[in-house]
C-alpha positions in Angstrom: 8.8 -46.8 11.2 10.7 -49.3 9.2 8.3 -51.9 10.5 5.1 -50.1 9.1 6.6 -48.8 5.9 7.8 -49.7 2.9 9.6 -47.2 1.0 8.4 -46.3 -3.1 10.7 -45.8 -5.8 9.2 -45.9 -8.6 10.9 -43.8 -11.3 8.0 -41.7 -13.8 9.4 -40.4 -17.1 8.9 -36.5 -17.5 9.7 -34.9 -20.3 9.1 -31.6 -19.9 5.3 -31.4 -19.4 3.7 -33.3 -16.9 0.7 -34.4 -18.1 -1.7 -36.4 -15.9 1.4 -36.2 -13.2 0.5 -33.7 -10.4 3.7 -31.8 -8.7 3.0 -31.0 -5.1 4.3 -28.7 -2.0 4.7 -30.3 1.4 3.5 -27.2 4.3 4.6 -27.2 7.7 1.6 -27.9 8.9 1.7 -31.9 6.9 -0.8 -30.5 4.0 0.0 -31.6 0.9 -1.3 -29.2 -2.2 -0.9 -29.3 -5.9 1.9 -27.1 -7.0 2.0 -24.7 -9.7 5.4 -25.0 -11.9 6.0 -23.4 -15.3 9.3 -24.3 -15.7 10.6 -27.7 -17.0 11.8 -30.7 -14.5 15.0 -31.5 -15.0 16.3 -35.3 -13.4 14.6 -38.4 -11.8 11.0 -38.0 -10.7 9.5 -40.4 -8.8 5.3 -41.5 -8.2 3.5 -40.9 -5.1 -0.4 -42.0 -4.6 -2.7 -41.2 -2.3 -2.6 -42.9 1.0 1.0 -42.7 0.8 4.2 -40.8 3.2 5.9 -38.5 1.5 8.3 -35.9 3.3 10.8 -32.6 2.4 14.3 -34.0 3.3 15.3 -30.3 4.1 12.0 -29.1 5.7 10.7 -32.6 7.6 12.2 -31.3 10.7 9.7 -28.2 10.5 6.6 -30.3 10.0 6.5 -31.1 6.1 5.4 -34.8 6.5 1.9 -35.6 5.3 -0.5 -38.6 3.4 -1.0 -37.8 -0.4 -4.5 -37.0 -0.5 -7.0 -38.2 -2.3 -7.6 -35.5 -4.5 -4.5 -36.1 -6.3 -4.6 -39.0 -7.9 -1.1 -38.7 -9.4 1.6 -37.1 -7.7 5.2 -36.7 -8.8 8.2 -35.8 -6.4 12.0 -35.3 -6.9 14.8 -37.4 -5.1 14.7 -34.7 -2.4 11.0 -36.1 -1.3 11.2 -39.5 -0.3 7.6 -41.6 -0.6 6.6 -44.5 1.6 3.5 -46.9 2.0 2.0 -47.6 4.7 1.1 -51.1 6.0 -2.2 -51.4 6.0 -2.2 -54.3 7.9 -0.9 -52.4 11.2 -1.5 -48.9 9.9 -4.2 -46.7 10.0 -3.9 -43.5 7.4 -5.5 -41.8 9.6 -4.0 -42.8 12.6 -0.6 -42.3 11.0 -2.0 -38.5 9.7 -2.6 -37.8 13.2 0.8 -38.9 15.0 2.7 -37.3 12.2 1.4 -34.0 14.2 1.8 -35.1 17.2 4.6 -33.4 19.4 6.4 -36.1 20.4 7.2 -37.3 17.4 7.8 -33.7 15.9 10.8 -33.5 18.2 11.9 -36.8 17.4 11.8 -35.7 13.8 13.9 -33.0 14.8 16.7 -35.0 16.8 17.4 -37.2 13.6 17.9 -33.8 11.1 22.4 -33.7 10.3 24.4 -31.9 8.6 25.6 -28.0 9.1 23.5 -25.3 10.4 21.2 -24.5 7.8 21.2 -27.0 5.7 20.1 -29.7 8.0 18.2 -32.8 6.1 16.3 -36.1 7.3 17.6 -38.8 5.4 15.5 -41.6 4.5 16.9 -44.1 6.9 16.6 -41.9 9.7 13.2 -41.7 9.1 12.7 -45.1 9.5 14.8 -45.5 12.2 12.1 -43.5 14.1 10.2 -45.3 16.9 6.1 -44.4 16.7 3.7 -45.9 19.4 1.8 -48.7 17.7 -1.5 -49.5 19.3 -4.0 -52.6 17.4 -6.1 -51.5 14.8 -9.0 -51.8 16.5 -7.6 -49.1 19.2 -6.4 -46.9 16.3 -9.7 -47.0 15.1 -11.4 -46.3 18.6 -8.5 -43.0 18.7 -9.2 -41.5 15.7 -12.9 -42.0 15.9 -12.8 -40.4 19.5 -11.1 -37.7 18.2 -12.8 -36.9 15.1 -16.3 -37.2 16.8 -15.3 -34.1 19.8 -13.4 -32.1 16.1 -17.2 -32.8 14.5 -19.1 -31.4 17.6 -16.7 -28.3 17.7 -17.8 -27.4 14.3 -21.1 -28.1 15.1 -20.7 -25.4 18.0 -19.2 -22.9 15.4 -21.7 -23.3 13.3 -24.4 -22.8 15.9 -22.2 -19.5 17.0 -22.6 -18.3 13.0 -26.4 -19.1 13.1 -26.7 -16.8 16.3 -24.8 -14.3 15.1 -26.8 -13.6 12.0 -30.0 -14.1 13.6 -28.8 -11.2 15.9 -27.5 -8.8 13.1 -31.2 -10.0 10.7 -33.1 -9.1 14.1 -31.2 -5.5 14.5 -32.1 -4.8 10.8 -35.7 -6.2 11.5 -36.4 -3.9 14.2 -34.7 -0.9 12.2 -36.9 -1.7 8.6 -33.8 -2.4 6.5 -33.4 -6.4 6.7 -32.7 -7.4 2.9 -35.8 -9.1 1.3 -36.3 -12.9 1.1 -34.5 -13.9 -2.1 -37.5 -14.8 -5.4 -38.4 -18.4 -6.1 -36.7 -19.7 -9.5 -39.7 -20.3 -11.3 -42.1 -18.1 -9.4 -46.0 -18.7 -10.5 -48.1 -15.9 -9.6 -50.9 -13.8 -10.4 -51.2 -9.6 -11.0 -53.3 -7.2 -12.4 -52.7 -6.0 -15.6 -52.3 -2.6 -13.7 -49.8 -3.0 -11.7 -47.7 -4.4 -14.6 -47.9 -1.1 -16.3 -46.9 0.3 -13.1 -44.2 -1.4 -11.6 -41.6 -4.2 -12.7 -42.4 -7.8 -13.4 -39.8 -8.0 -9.6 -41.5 -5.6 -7.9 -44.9 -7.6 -8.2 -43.8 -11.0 -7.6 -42.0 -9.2 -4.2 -45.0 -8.0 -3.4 -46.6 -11.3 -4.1 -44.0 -12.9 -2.1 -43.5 -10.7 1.0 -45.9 -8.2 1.1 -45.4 -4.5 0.3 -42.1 -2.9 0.4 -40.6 -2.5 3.8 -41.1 0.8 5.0 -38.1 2.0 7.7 -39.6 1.5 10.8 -37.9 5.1 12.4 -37.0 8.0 10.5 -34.0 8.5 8.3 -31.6 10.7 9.8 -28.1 12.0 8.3 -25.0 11.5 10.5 -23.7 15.1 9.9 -27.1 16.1 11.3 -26.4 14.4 14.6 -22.3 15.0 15.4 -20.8 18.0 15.6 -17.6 16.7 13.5 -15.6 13.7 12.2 -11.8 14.4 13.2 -8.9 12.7 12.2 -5.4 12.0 13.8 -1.9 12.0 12.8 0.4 9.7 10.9 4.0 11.0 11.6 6.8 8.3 10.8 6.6 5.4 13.3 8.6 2.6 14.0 7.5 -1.0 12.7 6.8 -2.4 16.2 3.7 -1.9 18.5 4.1 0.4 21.3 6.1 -1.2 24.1 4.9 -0.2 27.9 4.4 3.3 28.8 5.4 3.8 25.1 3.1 6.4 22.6 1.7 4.4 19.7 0.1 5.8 16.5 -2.9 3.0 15.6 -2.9 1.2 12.5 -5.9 0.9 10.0 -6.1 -2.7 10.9 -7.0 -1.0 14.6 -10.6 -0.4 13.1 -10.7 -2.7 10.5 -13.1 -5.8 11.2 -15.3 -3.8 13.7 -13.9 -4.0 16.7 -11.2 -1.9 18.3 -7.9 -3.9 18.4 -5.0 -2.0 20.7 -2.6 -3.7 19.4 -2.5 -2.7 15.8 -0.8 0.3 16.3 2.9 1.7 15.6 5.7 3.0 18.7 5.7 6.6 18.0 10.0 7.5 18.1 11.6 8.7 20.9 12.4 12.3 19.3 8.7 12.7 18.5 6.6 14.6 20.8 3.4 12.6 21.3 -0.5 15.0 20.9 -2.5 14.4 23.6 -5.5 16.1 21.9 -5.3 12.7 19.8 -5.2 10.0 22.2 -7.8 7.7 22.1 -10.3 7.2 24.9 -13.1 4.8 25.8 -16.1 5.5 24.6 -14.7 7.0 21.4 -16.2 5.9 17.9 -13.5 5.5 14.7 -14.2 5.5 11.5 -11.9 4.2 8.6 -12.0 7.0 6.2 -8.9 4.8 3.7 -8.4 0.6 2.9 -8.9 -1.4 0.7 -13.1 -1.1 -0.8 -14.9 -3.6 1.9 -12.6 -1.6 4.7 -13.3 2.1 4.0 -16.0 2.8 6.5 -14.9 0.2 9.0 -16.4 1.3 12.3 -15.7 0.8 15.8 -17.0 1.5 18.9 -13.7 2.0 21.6 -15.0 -0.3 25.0 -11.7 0.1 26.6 -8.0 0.6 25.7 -4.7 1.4 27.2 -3.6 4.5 27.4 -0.7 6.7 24.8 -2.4 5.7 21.8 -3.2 8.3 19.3 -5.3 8.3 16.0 -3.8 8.2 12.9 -5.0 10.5 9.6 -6.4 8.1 8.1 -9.0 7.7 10.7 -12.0 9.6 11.7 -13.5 10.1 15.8 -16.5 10.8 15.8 -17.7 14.0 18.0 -20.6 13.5 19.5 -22.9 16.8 20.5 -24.1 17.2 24.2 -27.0 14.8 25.2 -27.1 13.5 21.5 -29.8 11.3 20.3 -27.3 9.0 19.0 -25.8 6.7 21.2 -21.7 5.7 20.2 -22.4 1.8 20.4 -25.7 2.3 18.1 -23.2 4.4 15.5 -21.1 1.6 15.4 -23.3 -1.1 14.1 -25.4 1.3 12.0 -22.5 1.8 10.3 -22.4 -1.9 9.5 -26.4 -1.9 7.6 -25.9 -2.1 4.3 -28.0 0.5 3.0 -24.7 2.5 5.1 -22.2 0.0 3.0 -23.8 0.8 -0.1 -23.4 4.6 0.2 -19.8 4.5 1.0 -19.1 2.0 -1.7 -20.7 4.2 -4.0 -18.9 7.6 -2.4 -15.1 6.1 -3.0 -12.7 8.0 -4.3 -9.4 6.9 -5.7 -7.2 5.2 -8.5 -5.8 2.7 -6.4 -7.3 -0.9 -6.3 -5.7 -1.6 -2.5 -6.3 1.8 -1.5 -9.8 3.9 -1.6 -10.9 6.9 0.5 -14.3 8.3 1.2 -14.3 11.9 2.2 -15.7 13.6 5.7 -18.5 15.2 3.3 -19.5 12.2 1.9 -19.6 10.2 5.5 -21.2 12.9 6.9 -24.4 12.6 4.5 -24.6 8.9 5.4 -28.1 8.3 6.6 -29.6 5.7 8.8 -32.9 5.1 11.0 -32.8 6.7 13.7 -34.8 5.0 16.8 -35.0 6.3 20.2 -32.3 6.6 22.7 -34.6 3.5 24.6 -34.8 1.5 22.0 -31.2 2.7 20.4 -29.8 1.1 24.1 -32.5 -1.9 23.7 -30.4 -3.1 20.4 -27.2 -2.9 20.6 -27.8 -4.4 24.4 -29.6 -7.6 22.3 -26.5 -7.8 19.2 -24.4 -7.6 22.2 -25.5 -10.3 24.0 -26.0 -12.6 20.4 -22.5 -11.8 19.8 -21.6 -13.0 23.3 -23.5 -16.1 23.1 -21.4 -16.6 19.7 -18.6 -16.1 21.2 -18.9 -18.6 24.3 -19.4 -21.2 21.5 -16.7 -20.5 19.9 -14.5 -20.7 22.9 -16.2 -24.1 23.6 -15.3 -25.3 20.6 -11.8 -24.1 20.7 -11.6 -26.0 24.3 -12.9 -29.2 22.9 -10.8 -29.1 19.9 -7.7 -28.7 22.5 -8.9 -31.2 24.7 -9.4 -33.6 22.6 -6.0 -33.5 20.9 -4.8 -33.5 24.5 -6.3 -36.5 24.7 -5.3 -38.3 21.5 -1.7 -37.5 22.7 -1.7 -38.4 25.9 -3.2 -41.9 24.7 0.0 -42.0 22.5 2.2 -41.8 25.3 0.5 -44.4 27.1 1.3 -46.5 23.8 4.9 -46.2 24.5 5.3 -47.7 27.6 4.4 -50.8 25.6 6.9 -52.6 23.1 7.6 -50.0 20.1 7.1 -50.4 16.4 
């Protein structure tokens, strides 16, 4: 390291307030962010600039190292965060960003930390005395370029997974007459009879002048308590802070339901001197409601595809109790629960003093009310949002594999680098 950098000292007078200085906060992960401080700084400071080292003498060995960015122009640091510049001349910032992270040199890091248990540091000098892999410029360039071009396709695929997802939800409220109306042009020109003004709003006409009449729900509304038998909840006794270990009872946890799918393992161990309820265990095929969270959670909905077994509901969740050859299918529940003409009747039911917490009573869920299609075309979409959700999903996981590939392969190119002469 000693031959690529060249170690800053240059002292900055603070009195106090810190003016056009910026103090930042090295992470773990080698980000560097502006830090908020009230209090006054007391002793030397020193300057850092963008494009420069800088690294946490006391945290280095846990991965706060990282390049002053750009958007802060004028950083300041105590003794205890030594800054260096980089050579241009065989040092690429972003070549340098990138091998900072890299594990190799992570547990190299490590290795030169002294001092007792605890309080371990990474001096200055032992910083330097680290040896990095030092390929040309022009294969630095080639590296980084390689790398960044796979991390720019990966969020193109993640982006395409977002765009298929919402098609898939806008074509599930389509086919049910509740998709939200295409937002008004900022300086809409139109024309309406004087009429109709006296009629309706100045919005109303230009919406109709936009996108046609009103949508009219393409089934009938139908209330949920109409179509259930009942909304039951669980038990909350006092659980341990752990998930349930094997063949253990569990007790879920509101964040089971939370984000609309079932997650097993967001529940609690129920104790040994409990006796477990049966009647509450969860099943497949089961439909939970939150019935308490915080307001975008209350209401939460989701449709059980499989679990393991000895987990029961809590009280602050509903099942849903389906009557015998109901017209409502479970999965079509769950993502009717998710229109917003469903989210706007909860958030209007809430009850509760509490900003974190909000509850919505059985009564009130109960008089939700949705369209209702027919069990054919109930199985039709929630068979399409499935399959848009999977296609989403199979991007994502592309794009997770390329992103891991391709750091794979920036390492493994680093490695290569050091069976050649060391910088």
């Amino acid at each position: 390291m000693s031959d690529v950098l060249v170690q800053r000292s240059e002292p900055v007078r603070v009195h106090g307030a810190l003016g056009d200085w910026q103090a930042i906060t090295i992470k773990f992960s080698g980000e560097v962010l502006p830090r908020e401080r009230t209090e006054v700084f007391k002793g030397a400071m020193f300057a850092a600039y963008p494009g420069d080292l800088a690294f946490s003498k006391i945290d280095a060995r846990n991965g706060a190292v990282g390049l002053i960015p750009d958007s802060i122009p004028k950083a300041v640091v105590t003794s205890e965060y030594p800054v260096f510049t980089p050579n241009a001349d065989k040092l690429r910032a972003d070549f340098l960003h990138h091998l900072l992270r890299a594990e190799h040199f992570r547990a190299d890091l490590q290795r030169k930390a002294s001092g007792t248990s605890g309080r371990k540091r990474v001096t200055p000098e032992g910083f330097l005395s680290l040896e990095i892999p030092l390929p040309g410029l022009e294969e630095q360039d080639a590296l980084i370029n390689a790398y960044t071009e796979a991390l720019h396709r990966a969020d193109q695929l993640e982006q395409e997974a977002d765009a298929i997802e919402r098609a898939g939800w806008k074509a599930f409220e389509t086919a049910l007459g509740v998709a939200p109306p295409p937002p008004l042009p900022d300086r809409p020109v139109f024309v309406a009879r004087f009429k109709d003004v006296e009629r309706w709003s100045h919005e109303s006409i230009l919406r109709n002048a936009v996108s046609g009449p009103d949508q009219q729900h393409s089934w009938p509304l139908t209330r949920l308590g109409d179509l259930v038998v009942d909304l039951e909840n669980g038990w909350s006794p006092k659980c341990h802070d752990h998930p349930a270990g094997e063949g253990k009872w569990g007790v879920l946890k509101l964040g089971a339901v939370s984000f609309g799918t079932f997650d097993a393992v967001e529940n609690k161990e129920l104790p040994a001197n409990l006796k477990p309820r049966p009647e509450y265990e969860v099943k497949a095929g089961d439909v939970l409601i939150s019935r308490a969270n915080v307001v975008r959670y209350v209401g939460a909905c989701a449709h059980v595809e499989a679990t393991p077994p000895r987990l029961l509901l809590c009280d602050k969740i509903f099942r849903v109790r389906f009557r015998p050859n109901s017209p409502l299918l479970p999965r079509f529940l769950a993502e009717a629960m998710k229109l917003r003409v469903v989210r706007e009747h909860i958030e209007s039911r809430l009850t509760g003093t509490s900003p974190t917490m909000k509850n919505i009573s059985k009564p009130a869920l109960l008089d939700i009310r949705f369209p209702l299609p027919d069990l054919i075309e109930q199985q039709r979409l929630v068979d399409d949002i499935g399959a848009s959700r999977a296609d989403a999903a199979n991007k994502r996981t592309e794009a997770a594999t390329l992103r891991q590939s391709a750091w794979a392969t920036f390492e493994a190119a680093l490695f290569t680098a050091t069976e050649e002469p060391s910088a």
